[in-house]
N, C-alpha and C positions, 0 to 999 in steps of 0.2 A: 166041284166044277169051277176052274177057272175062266172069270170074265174079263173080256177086255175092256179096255176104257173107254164113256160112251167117247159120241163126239167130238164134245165140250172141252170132256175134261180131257182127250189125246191132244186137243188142240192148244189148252194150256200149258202142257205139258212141253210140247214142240216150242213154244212161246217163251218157256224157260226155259230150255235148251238153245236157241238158238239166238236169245236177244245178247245175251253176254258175249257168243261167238259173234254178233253184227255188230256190237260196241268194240270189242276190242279190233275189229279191221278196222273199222270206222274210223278208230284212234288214230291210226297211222295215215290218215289222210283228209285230217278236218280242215275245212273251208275256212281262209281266212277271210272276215269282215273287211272290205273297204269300202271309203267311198267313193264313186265316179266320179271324174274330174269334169266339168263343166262342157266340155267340148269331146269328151269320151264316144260320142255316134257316131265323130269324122270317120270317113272311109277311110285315112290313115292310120288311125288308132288300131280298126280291122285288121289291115295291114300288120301292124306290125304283131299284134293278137296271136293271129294264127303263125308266125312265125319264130314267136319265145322258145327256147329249149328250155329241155326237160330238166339241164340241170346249170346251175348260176355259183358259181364261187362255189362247186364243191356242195352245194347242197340243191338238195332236191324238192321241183316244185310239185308246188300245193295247188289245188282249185280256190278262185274264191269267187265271193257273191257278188262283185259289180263289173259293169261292163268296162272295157277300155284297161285291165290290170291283171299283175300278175305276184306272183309272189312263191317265193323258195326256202326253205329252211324250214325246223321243227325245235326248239323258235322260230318263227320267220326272222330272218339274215336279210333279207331283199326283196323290197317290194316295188311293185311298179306302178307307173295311174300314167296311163295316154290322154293326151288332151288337157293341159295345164293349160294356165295364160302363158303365152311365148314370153320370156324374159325380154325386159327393156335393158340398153345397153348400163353394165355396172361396171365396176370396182373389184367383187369379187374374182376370184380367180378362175381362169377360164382354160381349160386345156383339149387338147384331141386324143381322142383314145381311137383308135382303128379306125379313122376317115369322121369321127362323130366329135362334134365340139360341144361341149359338159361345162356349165359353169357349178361352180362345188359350193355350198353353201356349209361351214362347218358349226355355225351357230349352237348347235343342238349335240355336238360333240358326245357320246360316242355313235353317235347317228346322225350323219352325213348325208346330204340332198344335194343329188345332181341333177340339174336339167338341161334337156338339151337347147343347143343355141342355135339358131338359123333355123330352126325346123319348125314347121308349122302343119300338123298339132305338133306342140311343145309333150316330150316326154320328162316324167320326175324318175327315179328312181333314189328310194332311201335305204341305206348301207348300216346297219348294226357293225362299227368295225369289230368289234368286241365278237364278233360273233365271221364276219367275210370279209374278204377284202373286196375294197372298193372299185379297186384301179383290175383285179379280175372279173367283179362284176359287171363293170361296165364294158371290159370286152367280150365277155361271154354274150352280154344284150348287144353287140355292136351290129352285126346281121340284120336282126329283127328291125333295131332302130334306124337304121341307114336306108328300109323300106320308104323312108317318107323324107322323098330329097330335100337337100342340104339350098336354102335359099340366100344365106349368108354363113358366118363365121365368128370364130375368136378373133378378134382384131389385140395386138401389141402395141405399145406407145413407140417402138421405134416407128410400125406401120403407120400410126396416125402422124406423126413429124415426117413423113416422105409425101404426104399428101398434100 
């Protein structure tokens, strides 16, 4: 007479069968670790949250575990964090990308930090070049970002000699 498996052991059985099938989906859309930028609860950062597309420079986003951020690639290629300290006026190089003025921060070369300028909350986004491009990532976030108007701008040194 054949028995079937008690409870237990049907249940362990379903347990092997199906943890390797949960692990391997799982793979394809693991949470990336950040962490929340200081000012990440502004109702801006919200804003701009709910507004990130699905896909940034060509690569597809990921979930991750902190509020106010977003992130794309498998490596991640692009990540975001709303609620930065707004930049004070610099040196560095400051340009517009679709209505959103980004000063680029190349220090860390092949991973590039742009934040936005005039915007409060301040948004970062870090660019893997090696991995996306910069100048498309920042137009693909340019929507989402534009959510949280523009209170100033890039200023040029001919602008400041007219003043």
């Amino acid at each position: 007479m054949h028995h079937s498996p008690a409870g237990p052991a049907r249940a362990a059985v379903a347990v092997l069968v199906a943890a390797p099938l949960a692990l391997a989906l799982a793979g394809c859309t693991r949470t990336v670790a950040l962490e929340p930028a200081a000012d990440a609860i502004e109702v801006g950062c919200a804003d701009i949250v709910v507004r990130l597309p699905d896909e940034v420079a060509g690569q597809p986003q990921r979930p991750t575990d902190a509020q106010g951020t977003g992130a794309w690639g498998d490596p991640a290629a692009v990540l975001l964090r709303c609620g930065v300290e707004p930049p004070a006026p610099t040196t560095l190089e400051c340009v517009d990308v679709n209505g959103v003025d980004w000063i680029i921060d190349d220090a860390d070369a092949p991973n590039y930090v742009f934040t936005t300028y005039g915007r409060v909350p301040a948004t970062e986004v870090i660019v893997d070049s090696d991995l996306a491009s910069g100048t498309t990532a920042l137009a693909d976030l340019a929507l989402a970002v534009s959510s949280v108007p523009a209170e100033g701008g890039c200023v040029g040194a001919d602008e400041l000699l007219e003043e």
